[in-house]
C-alpha positions in Angstrom: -12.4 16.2 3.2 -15.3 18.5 3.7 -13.7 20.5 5.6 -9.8 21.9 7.3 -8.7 19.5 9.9 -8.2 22.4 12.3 -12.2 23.0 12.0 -13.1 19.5 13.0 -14.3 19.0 16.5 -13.2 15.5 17.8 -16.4 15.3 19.7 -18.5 15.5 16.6 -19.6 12.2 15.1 -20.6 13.9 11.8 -16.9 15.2 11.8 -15.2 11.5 11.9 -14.5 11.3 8.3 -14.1 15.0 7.6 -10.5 16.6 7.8 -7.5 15.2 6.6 -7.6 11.5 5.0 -4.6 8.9 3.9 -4.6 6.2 0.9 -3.8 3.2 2.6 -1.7 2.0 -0.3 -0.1 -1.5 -1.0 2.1 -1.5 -3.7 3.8 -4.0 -6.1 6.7 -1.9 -7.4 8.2 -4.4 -9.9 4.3 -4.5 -11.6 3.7 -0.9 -10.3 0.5 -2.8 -9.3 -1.8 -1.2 -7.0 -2.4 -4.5 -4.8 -4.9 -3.0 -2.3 -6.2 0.3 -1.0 -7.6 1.7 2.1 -9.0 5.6 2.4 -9.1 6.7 5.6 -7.6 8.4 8.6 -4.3 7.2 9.5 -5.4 5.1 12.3 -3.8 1.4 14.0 -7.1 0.0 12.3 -6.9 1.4 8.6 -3.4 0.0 8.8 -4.2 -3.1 9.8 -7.1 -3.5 7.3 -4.4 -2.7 4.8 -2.1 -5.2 5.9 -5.0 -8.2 6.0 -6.4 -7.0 2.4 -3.0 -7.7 0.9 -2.3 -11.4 2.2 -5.8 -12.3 1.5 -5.1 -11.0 -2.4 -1.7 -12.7 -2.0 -3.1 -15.5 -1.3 -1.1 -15.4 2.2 2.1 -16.3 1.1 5.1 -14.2 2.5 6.5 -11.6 0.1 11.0 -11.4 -0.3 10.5 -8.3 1.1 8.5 -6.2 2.7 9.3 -2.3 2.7 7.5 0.9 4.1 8.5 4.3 5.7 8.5 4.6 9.5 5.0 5.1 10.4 4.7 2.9 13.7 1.3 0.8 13.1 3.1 -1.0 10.2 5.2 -3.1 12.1 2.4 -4.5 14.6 0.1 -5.3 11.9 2.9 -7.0 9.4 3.3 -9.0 12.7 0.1 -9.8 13.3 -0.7 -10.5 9.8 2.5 -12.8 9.1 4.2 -13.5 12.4 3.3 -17.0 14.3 1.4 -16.4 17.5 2.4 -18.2 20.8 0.4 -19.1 23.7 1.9 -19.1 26.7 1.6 -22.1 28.8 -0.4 -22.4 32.0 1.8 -22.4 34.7 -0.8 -23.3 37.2 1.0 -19.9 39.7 -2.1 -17.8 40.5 -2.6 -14.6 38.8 -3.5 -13.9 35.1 -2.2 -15.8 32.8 0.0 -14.6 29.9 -1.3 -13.0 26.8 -0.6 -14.5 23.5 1.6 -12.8 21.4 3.0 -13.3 17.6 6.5 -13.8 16.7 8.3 -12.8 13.2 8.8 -16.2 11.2 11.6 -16.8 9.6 11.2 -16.0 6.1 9.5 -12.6 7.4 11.8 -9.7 5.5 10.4 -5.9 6.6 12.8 -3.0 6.3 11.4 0.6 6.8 12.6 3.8 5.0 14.8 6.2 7.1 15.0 9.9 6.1 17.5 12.4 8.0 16.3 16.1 8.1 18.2 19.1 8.1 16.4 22.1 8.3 13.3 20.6 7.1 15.3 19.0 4.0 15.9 15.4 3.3 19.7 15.2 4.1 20.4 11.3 4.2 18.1 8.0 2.9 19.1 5.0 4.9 16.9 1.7 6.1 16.4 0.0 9.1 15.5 -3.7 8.9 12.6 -4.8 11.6 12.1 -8.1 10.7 14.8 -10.6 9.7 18.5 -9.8 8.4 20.5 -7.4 7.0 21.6 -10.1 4.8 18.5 -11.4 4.1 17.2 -7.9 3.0 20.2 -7.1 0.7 19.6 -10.9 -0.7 16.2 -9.6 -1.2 17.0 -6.6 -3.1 19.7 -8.4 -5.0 16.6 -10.4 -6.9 14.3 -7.3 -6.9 13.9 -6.0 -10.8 12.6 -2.7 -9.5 15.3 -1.0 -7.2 18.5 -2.1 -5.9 17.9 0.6 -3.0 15.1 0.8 -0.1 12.9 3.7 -0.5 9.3 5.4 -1.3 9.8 6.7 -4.2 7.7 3.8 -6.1 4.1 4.7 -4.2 5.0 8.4 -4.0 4.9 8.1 -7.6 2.0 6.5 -7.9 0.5 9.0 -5.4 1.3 11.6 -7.6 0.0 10.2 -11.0 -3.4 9.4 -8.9 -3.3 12.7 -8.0 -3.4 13.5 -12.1 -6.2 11.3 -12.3 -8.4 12.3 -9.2 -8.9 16.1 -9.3 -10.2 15.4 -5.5 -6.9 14.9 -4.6 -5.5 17.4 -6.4 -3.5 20.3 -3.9 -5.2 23.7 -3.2 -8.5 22.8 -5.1 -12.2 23.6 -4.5 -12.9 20.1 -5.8 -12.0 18.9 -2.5 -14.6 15.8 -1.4 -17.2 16.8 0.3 -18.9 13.9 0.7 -17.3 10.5 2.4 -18.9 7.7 0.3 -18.4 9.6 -3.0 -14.8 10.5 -2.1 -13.9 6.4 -1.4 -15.9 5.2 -4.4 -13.8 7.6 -6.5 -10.5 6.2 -5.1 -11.0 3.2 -5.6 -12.2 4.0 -9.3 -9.2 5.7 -10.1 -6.2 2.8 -8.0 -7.5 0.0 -9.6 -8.8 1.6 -13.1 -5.0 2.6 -13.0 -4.2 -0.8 -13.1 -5.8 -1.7 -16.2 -6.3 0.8 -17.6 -3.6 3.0 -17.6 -0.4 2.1 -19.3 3.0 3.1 -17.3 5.8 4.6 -19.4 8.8 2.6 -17.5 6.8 -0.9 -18.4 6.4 -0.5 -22.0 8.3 -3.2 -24.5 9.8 -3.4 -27.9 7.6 -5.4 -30.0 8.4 -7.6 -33.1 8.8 -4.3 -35.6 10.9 -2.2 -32.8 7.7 0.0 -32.0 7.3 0.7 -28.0 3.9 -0.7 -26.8 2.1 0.0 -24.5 1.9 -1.8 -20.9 -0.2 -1.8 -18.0 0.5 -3.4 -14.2 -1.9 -5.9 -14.8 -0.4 -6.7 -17.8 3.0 -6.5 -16.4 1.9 -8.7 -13.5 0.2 -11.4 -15.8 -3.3 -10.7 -15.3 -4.3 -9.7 -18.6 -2.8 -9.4 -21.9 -4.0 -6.2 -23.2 -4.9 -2.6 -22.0 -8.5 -2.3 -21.3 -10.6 0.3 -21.9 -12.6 2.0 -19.2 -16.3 0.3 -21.0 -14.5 -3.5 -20.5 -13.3 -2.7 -17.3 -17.0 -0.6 -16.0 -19.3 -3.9 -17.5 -16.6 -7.0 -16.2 -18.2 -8.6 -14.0 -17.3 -8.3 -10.1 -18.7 -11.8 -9.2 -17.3 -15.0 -11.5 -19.7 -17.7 -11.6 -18.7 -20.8 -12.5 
């Protein structure tokens, strides 16, 4: 954004947001609902900020499952977000006392993505649970309506239809961002525009006279019962008053 990532200087405050930048993206596969997004650099923080936006959307509740690939920051904030934190009792020994630390609760399912590479080539696609069982997981997947198999390939198509719909995004372009706050208000624009207004192929249903119609991840997911066009969605109110 702005400019290469090998042109950035690291001492250069103005250069913080400039260079390469991630979508932080939660997804709902079953709804192909984008549940929460976070532009940024991939940092401990952005990750985190991720993790808290989805519980607070989910209401907090623990998900079945809980999938991702292998990047590192994932796993502390997951446990942060949904473990149970301990603090250690004073022993009344001199010296510092323990930190407190969080703990995975029980019905806390997260499995990451494993790829084997060859030559630079995918070779193998396995998992590795981090939180909870192996029998758990496969239970997990067992109920899942959207794959049978742990894997990326539900956000990394989504990455690639927002991709279509953000030409900032798009690879080997001069309509690169170049500026920060434009570039984020844009992304958001297009995730959650997506999710209302865009219908997805794989969730469209038969209806009474055999015709396909047309569905959107909101509409999978319950939230509405029609696609919306980009006017209702622009003028709906952000802020419900009672």
């Amino acid at each position: 954004m702005g400019k290469k990532q090998k042109h950035c200087d690291p001492a250069d405050p103005d250069d913080a947001k400039r260079g390469d930048n991630w979508d932080h993206v939660a997804l709902d596969a079953e709804h192909r609902l984008v549940v929460g997004v976070v532009p940024g650099k991939r940092t401990v923080e952005n990750v985190e900020a991720l993790v808290r936006d989805f519980k607070a959307r989910t209401q907090g509740r623990p998900m079945n499952l809980i999938t991702s690939d292998e990047y590192k920051p994932y796993r502390q904030a997951i446990l942060k977000a949904y473990g149970k934190e301990i603090v250690p009792r004073r022993t009344g020994k001199p010296g510092r006392p323990k930190a407190p630390y969080h703990e995975p609760s029980p019905e806390l399912q997260y499995a990451t993505v494993h790829k084997t590479r060859e030559n630079g080539r995918v070779v193998n696609i396995d998992f590795r649970v981090v939180f909870g069982t192996v029998a758990a997981v496969m239970a997990a997947l067992e109920l899942s309506k959207a794959s049978d198999k742990i894997n990326t390939a539900f956000v990394e198509r989504q990455n690639g239809t927002d991709r279509g719909r953000n030409g900032r995004k798009t690879r080997r372009t001069y309509c690169f961002s170049k500026d920060w706050d434009m570039h984020e208000a844009v992304t958001y624009f297009t995730m959650y525009t997506y999710n209302f207004c865009w219908p997805v192929r794989t969730l469209r249903q038969r209806g009474p006279d055999g015709q396909w119609l047309p569905h959107t991840p909101a509409m999978a997911a319950g939230l509405t019962d029609h696609v919306w066009p980009l006017r209702e969605w622009l003028t709906f109110p952000a802020v419900q008053r009672e």
